[in-house]
Each structure stands twice: as C-alpha cells, then as structure tokens.
N, C-alpha and C positions, 0 to 999 in steps of 0.2 A: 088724087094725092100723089104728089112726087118723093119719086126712093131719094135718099139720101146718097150724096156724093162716093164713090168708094173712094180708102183711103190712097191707092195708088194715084188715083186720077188728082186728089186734093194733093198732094204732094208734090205731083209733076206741076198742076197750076201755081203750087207755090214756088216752086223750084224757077219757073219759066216768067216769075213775074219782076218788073224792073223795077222794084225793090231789091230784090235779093240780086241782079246782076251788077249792082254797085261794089264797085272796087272798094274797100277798107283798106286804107293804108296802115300800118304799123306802128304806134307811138314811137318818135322820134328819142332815142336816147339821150340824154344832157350828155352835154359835151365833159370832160372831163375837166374840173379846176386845178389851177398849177398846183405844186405842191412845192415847187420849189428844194427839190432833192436833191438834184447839184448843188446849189447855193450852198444848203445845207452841210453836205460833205465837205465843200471848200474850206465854209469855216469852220471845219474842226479843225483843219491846219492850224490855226490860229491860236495863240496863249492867253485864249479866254474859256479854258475848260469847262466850267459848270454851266456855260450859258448857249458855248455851241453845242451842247451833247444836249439841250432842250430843244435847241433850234431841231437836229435831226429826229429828235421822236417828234416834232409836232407834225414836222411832214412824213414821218413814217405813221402816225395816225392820221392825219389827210389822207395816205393812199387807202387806210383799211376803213375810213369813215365813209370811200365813192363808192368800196364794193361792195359795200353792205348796204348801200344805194340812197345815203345821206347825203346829196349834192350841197345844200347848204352848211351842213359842219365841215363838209371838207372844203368845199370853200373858206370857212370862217378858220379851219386849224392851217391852211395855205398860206394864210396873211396874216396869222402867228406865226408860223416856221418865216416866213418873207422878214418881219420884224425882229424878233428874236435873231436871227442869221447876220439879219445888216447889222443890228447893235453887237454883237461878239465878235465879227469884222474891225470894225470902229476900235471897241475898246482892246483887241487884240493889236491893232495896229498903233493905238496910246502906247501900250507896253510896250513894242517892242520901241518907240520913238522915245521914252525915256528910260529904257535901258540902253539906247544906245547914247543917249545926252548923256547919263552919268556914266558909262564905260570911258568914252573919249573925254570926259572933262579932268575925271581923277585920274587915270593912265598916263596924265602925259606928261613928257619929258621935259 
C-alpha cells in the first residue's frame, strides 16, 4: 500500500506544473465613449437655453454612467448629448439669424 502524497509535496507539484505557469492577462478595459462635454459647454453659449442645459447633463450622465461601468448607456447618453448639442447649436444659430434679419430690416434709416 502506498502513503498518500504530503500536502507540501502536492502543492509544489501543483505549483511546478505548466498549467499554473501560464501568464493570465488582465481583462482589457473598454475604452472610454465620447461624451462630448466640450460640445456640450459650447452650446450653452448659445440662445437655445432649455435644450443646451440637456445637452450638458446628458453628457454629464455619460461620464457618471462609464464609472459606474455602464459602457453601453454611456455610449447611448454620448449620442444623446452629440444630438441634443448639434440641434441647440442649429437652433441657437436660427435665432440669432433672425434677430439679426429683423434688427437690420426695421432700424434702418
């Protein structure tokens, strides 16, 4: 009858075995989705108040939707704030194009 392995000896042979000296690499982090937070700030410049102050929280919920490690919502609130930002651009840029058509049409002399 043979004795049974001791546990040092089973351990070193696990330890020594090319299983276990296989490198595990680290799951790779998703890269980060835009958020488009510049955009956003820009067009608050803009005189389309209630639509650029959406645009910046959506991309301010994109950034807090990557660290809480939602890659897909913050992608999806990125290309909200993207959309929402271009249209309050646009329509900021309508207003100020016909505020300036009716200034210069009735002012003048």
């Amino acid at each position: 009858m043979s004795e049974p392995a001791a546990s040092s000896e089973l351990k070193r042979a696990l330890h020594s075995s090319p299983e276990s000296s296989v490198q595990h690499e680290p799951p790779q982090a998703a890269p980060m989705p835009k958020s488009y937070l510049v955009l956003s700030i820009f067009s608050c410049f803009c005189p389309a108040y209630p639509i650029n102050i959406v645009a910046f929280v959506f991309s301010i919920m994109a950034l807090n939707s990557y660290s809480r490690g939602d890659i897909e919502g913050s992608r999806r609130l990125g290309r909200n704030a993207l959309w929402v930002a271009v249209a309050s651009i646009m329509i900021g840029l309508l207003i100020i194009g016909i505020y300036c058509v009716v200034h210069f049409t009735t002012h003048a002399l």
